[in-house]
Each structure stands twice: as structure tokens, then as C-alpha cells.
C-alpha positions, 0 to 999 in steps of 0.5 A, a space after each residue: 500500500 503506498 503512503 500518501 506522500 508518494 502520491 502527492 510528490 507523484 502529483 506535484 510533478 506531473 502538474 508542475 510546469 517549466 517556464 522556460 526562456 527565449 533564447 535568440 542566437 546568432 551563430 556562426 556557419 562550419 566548425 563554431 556551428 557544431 559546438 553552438 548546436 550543442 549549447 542549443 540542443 541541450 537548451 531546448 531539452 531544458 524547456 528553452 525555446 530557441 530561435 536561430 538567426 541563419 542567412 540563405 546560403 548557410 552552409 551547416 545550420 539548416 532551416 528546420 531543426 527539433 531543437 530551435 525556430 530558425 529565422 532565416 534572412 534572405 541574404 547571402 553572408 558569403 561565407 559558404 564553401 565556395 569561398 573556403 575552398 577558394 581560401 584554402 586552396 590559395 593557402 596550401 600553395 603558399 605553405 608548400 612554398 616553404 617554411 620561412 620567414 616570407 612564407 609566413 608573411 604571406 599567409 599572414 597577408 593572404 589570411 588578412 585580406 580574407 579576413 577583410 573580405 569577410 567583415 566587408 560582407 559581414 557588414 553589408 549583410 548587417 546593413 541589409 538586416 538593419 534596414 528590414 524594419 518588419 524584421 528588426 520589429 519582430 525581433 523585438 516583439 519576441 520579447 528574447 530573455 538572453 542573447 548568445 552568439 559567437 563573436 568571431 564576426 560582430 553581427 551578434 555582438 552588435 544585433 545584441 546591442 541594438 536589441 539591449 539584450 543580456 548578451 553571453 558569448 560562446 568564444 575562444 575567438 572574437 574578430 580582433 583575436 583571443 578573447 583574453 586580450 580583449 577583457 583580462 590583462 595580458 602581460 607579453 612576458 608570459 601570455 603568448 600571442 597566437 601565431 608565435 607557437 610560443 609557451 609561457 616560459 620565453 626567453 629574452 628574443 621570444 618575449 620580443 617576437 611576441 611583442 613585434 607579433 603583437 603590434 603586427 595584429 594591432 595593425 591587421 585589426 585597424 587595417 583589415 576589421 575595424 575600419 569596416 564597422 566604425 561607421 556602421 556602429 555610429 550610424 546604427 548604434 550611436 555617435 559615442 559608441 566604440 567597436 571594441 567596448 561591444 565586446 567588452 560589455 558582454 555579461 557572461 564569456 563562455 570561454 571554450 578552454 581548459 586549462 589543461 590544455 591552456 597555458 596559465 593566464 590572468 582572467 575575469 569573474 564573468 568569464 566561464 571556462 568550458 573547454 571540452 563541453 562537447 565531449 561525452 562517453 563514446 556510444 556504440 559504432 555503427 555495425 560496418 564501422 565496429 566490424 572495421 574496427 574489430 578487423 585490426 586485431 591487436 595494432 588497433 585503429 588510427 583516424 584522421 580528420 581535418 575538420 570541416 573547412 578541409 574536405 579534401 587535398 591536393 592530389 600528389 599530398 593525398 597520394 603521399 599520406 595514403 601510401 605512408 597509411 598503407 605501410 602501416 599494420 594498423 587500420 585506417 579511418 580517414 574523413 576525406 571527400 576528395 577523390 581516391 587517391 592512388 596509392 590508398 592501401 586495403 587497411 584505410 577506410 575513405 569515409 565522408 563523414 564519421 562519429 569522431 567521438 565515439 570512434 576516439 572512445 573505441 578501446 582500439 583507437 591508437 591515434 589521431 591526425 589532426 589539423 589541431 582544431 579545438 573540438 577534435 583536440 578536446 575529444 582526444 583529450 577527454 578519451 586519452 588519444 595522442 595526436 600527430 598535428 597537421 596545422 594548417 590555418 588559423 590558431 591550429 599551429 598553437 594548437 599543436 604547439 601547446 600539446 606539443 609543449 606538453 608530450 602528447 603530440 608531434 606536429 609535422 609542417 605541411 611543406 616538409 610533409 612525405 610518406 617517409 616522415 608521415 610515417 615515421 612520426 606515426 611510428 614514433 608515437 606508437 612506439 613510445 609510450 609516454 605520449 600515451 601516458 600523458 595524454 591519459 593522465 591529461 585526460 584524467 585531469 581534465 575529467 577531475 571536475 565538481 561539474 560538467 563543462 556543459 552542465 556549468 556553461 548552462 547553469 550560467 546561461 540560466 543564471 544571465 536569464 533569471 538575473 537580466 544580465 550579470 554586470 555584477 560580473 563585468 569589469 567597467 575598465 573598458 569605460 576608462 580611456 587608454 591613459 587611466 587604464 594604464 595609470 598614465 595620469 597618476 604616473 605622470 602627477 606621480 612624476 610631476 609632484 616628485 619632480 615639484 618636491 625635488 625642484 623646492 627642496 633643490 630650491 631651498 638647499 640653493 637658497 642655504 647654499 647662498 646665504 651660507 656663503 653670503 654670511 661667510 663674505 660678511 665675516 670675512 
């Protein structure tokens, strides 16, 4: 016989309601989508309805979704696959020229000049939005509780500001770099520029490099990025608003990064750090693929992936990582859509698309090659897989570099990349065990947690919605102008009191001097 409390807790929780909130997200198409979709499926599971705001040629985010109402602008952002495989194959030719000094110059200047054609037709878009007033209207009339968006472009930063929602960003990376730099002091003496593949520890010509790096971005954002928005934030937003301050008025930065993998670094109370949020317990593989798997026996399996911006290669250097795979014992998976290369062996496997996560949670898995992406370095390092890295654009050479740094990965440069090399780094990996054991006691440390990245990034999520923001969290230091953030006023009336007391007291020892001496005229 049950006891009447069980009936009425049985009550109480069929009848009780989840008011959930209204979430608007402004995302960004590819590899940032795959991470932002993870934040919305499990928003939605939480009773959140969600509206995504997607353009006509979105390439990853599709139209209908159980998880969210798409709003869908007919508008082209120009960020579609075209313009990457265009860009990635101008940079492959300028990396195969070499590693040197020139060669780095040029991507920097190609990377530059794509990053600028990309703000120019970020910001024509956004003219296009803003100027649809039914469209600006409804947005808002929804009434949305939260803003999120990821930062690498500026439509959500500035669409946020306009709408005067709470705004969290889903960041490593906004358009003028990593987002530390944009909130936490950085000091160059230990925080390392991205692109100078440097650790915190640096000697005296690396602190200097990463000094000259640092002025060099300076000038790439006030050249390439910012010149596109001024105009636009005071036309849209108002004559005393300042580009970079949008960012820096963001209530809550979800920063995809574990300090297992960071170096260490100054920070901010409203900052939230959830690297490795996507990853979860491997589920079981489809049955062609466990059969593949189960095939290699005791050498187990390796897989490579180059992330969703490099879908396919070269032929002559597609041809060379097939034939270093086909000398190996073990079995191949390779994400690869380009056409077959000649030399592929019976042991690899070309597939379009493959379950990365559960495939590094394989007991089987040996190894993974990797661009250096973050999604795919934090699942190896959430399953303990080591990595050989093959960087190619944006933050994926310090990727590497750091796990590099730390003894869980060797990076290989695509200029000097042949089967002979290719293969040999895979066997020095394979064969020494402490990359292994590194990654697996990174791995450990990575999972020692009170809570779930995920779970931590929601709980603040909700935390900006029940709380209409969190500006008790944010830092007003962007309000100051550059000469009191540095303390250059009180230095300088520091200096000037000091000189002033220096000056009397010079002053007076001047005026004893000549009176002592006038005294001793008179006596004589």
C-alpha cells in the first residue's frame, strides 16, 4: 500500500510546469556551428525555446531543426564553401612554398585580406538586416530573455546591442583575436600571442617576437576589421559608441578552454571556462564501422580528420599520406571527400563523414591526425588519444604547439610533409609510450571536475536569464580611456609632484647654499 506522500510528490510533478526562456542566437556557419548546436540542443531539452538567426546560403545550420525556430534572412553572408575552398586552396600553395620567414608573411597577408573580405560582407549583410524594419520589429516583439552568439564576426555582438539584450558569448575567438586580450590583462612576458607557437616560459628574443607579433595584429585589426564597422556602429548604434567596448560589455564569456590544455593566464569573474563541453562517453559504432574496427586485431585503429573547412587535398599530398597509411599494420579511418587517391592501401577506410567521438572512445583507437582544431583536440583529450598535428590555418599551429609543449603530440609542417616522415612520426608515437601516458593522465585531469563543462556553461546561461544580465560580473575598465587604464595620469602627477618636491627642496638647499656663503663674505 503506498503512503500518501508518494502520491502527492507523484502529483506535484506531473502538474508542475517549466517556464522556460527565449533564447535568440546568432551563430556562426562550419566548425563554431557544431559546438553552438550543442549549447542549443541541450537548451531546448531544458524547456528553452530557441530561435536561430541563419542567412540563405548557410552552409551547416539548416532551416528546420527539433531543437530551435530558425529565422532565416534572405541574404547571402558569403561565407559558404565556395569561398573556403577558394581560401584554402590559395593557402596550401603558399605553405608548400616553404617554411620561412616570407612564407609566413604571406599567409599572414593572404589570411588578412580574407579576413577583410569577410567583415566587408559581414557588414553589408548587417546593413541589409538593419534596414528590414518588419524584421528588426519582430525581433523585438519576441520579447528574447538572453542573447548568445559567437563573436568571431560582430553581427551578434552588435544585433545584441541594438536589441539591449543580456548578451553571453560562446568564444575562444572574437574578430580582433583571443578573447583574453580583449577583457583580462595580458602581460607579453608570459601570455603568448597566437601565431608565435610560443609557451609561457620565453626567453629574452621570444618575449620580443611576441611583442613585434603583437603590434603586427594591432595593425591587421585597424587595417583589415575595424575600419569596416566604425561607421556602421555610429550610424546604427550611436555617435559615442566604440567597436571594441561591444565586446567588452558582454555579461557572461563562455570561454571554450581548459586549462589543461591552456597555458596559465590572468582572467575575469564573468568569464566561464568550458573547454571540452562537447565531449561525452563514446556510444556504440555503427555495425560496418565496429566490424572495421574489430578487423585490426591487436595494432588497433588510427583516424584522421581535418575538420570541416578541409574536405579534401591536393592530389600528389593525398597520394603521399595514403601510401605512408598503407605501410602501416594498423587500420585506417580517414574523413576525406576528395577523390581516391592512388596509392590508398586495403587497411584505410575513405569515409565522408564519421562519429569522431565515439570512434576516439573505441578501446582500439591508437591515434589521431589532426589539423589541431579545438573540438577534435578536446575529444582526444577527454578519451586519452595522442595526436600527430597537421596545422594548417588559423590558431591550429598553437594548437599543436601547446600539446606539443606538453608530450602528447608531434606536429609535422605541411611543406616538409612525405610518406617517409608521415610515417615515421606515426611510428614514433606508437612506439613510445609516454605520449600515451600523458595524454591519459591529461585526460584524467581534465575529467577531475565538481561539474560538467556543459552542465556549468548552462547553469550560467540560466543564471544571465533569471538575473537580466550579470554586470555584477563585468569589469567597467573598458569605460576608462587608454591613459587611466594604464595609470598614465597618476604616473605622470606621480612624476610631476616628485619632480615639484625635488625642484623646492633643490630650491631651498640653493637658497642655504647662498646665504651660507653670503654670511661667510660678511665675516670675512
Amino acid at each position: 500500500m503506498h503512503q500518501p506522500w508518494v502520491w502527492i510528490t507523484l502529483y506535484l510533478l506531473c502538474t508542475s510546469v517549466v517556464y522556460g526562456g527565449k533564447v535568440l542566437v546568432y551563430p556562426v556557419d562550419g566548425s563554431h556551428w557544431v559546438n553552438m548546436k550543442v549549447i542549443i540542443e541541450e537548451l531546448h531539452s531544458r524547456g528553452h525555446e530557441v530561435s536561430v538567426v541563419r542567412t540563405s546560403d548557410s552552409w551547416y545550420i539548416k532551416e528546420t531543426s527539433p531543437f530551435y525556430t530558425s529565422i532565416t534572412i534572405d541574404i547571402e553572408s558569403g561565407f559558404d564553401e565556395d569561398f573556403i575552398i577558394t581560401f584554402m586552396t590559395q593557402l596550401f600553395k603558399i605553405q608548400r612554398e616553404g617554411k620561412s620567414a616570407w612564407t609566413r608573411f604571406k599567409l599572414e597577408m593572404e589570411s588578412g585580406q580574407a579576413a577583410s573580405e569577410i567583415h566587408e560582407k559581414t557588414c553589408k549583410m548587417l546593413e541589409l538586416l538593419f534596414e528590414d524594419k518588419d524584421l528588426i520589429r519582430s525581433l523585438q516583439d519576441a520579447k528574447y530573455d538572453l542573447f548568445l552568439t559567437d563573436p568571431i564576426t560582430p553581427g551578434g555582438v552588435i544585433l545584441a546591442h541594438y536589441l539591449r539584450l543580456p548578451l553571453v558569448f560562446n568564444v575562444r575567438w572574437t574578430s580582433h583575436g583571443e578573447g583574453h586580450f580583449s577583457i583580462a590583462p595580458s602581460p607579453l612576458s608570459y601570455v603568448p600571442l597566437t601565431g608565435t607557437e610560443l609557451s609561457d616560459k620565453m626567453t629574452f628574443l621570444e618575449r620580443l617576437t611576441n611583442m613585434i607579433v603583437f603590434g603586427f595584429t594591432k595593425y591587421q585589426i585597424a587595417h583589415y576589421i575595424t575600419p569596416h564597422y566604425v561607421g556602421f556602429v555610429k550610424k546604427y548604434l550611436g555617435p559615442d559608441v566604440d567597436y571594441i567596448s561591444l565586446f567588452q560589455a558582454a555579461d557572461l564569456w563562455l570561454m571554450r578552454v581548459d586549462f589543461v590544455f591552456e597555458f596559465p593566464r590572468p582572467t575575469m569573474p564573468n568569464v566561464i571556462y568550458m573547454g571540452g563541453f562537447q565531449c561525452k562517453p563514446a556510444k556504440p559504432l555503427p555495425q560496418h564501422l565496429e566490424e572495421f574496427v574489430q578487423s585490426s586485431g591487436e595494432h588497433g585503429v588510427i583516424i584522421m580528420s581535418l575538420g570541416t573547412l578541409i574536405a579534401e587535398l591536393p592530389h600528389d599530398l593525398a597520394d603521399e599520406i595514403a601510401a605512408a597509411f598503407a605501410t602501416l599494420p594498423q587500420k585506417v579511418i580517414w574523413r576525406y571527400k576528395g577523390d581516391r587517391p592512388a596509392t590508398l592501401g586495403n587497411n584505410t577506410l575513405l569515409a565522408d563523414w564519421m562519429p569522431q567521438n565515439d570512434l576516439l572512445g573505441h578501446p582500439k583507437m591508437k591515434l589521431l591526425v589532426s589539423h589541431g582544431g579545438t573540438n577534435g583536440i578536446y575529444e582526444a583529450i577527454y578519451h586519452g588519444i595522442p595526436i600527430v598535428g597537421i596545422p594548417f590555418v588559423f590558431d591550429q599551429a598553437d594548437n599543436l604547439s601547446r600539446l606539443k609543449a606538453k608530450g602528447v603530440a608531434k606536429v609535422l609542417d605541411v611543406s616538409e610533409l612525405d610518406r617517409k616522415t608521415f610515417q615515421n612520426t606515426i611510428q614514433e608515437i606508437l612506439n613510445d609510450p609516454s605520449y600515451r601516458m600523458n595524454m591519459q593522465r591529461f585526460s584524467r585531469l581534465h575529467r577531475d571536475q565538481p561539474m560538467k563543462p556543459l552542465d556549468r556553461a548552462l547553469f550560467w546561461i540560466e543564471f544571465v536569464m533569471r538575473h537580466k544580465g550579470a554586470a555584477h560580473l563585468r569589469t567597467e575598465s573598458y569605460k576608462l580611456p587608454w591613459y587611466s587604464y594604464h595609470s598614465v595620469d597618476v604616473i605622470l602627477f606621480l612624476v610631476t609632484i616628485a619632480l615639484l618636491v625635488l625642484f623646492i627642496f633643490a630650491g631651498l638647499v640653493c637658497s642655504c647654499f647662498r646665504l651660507c656663503l653670503k654670511r661667510k663674505v660678511k665675516s670675512d
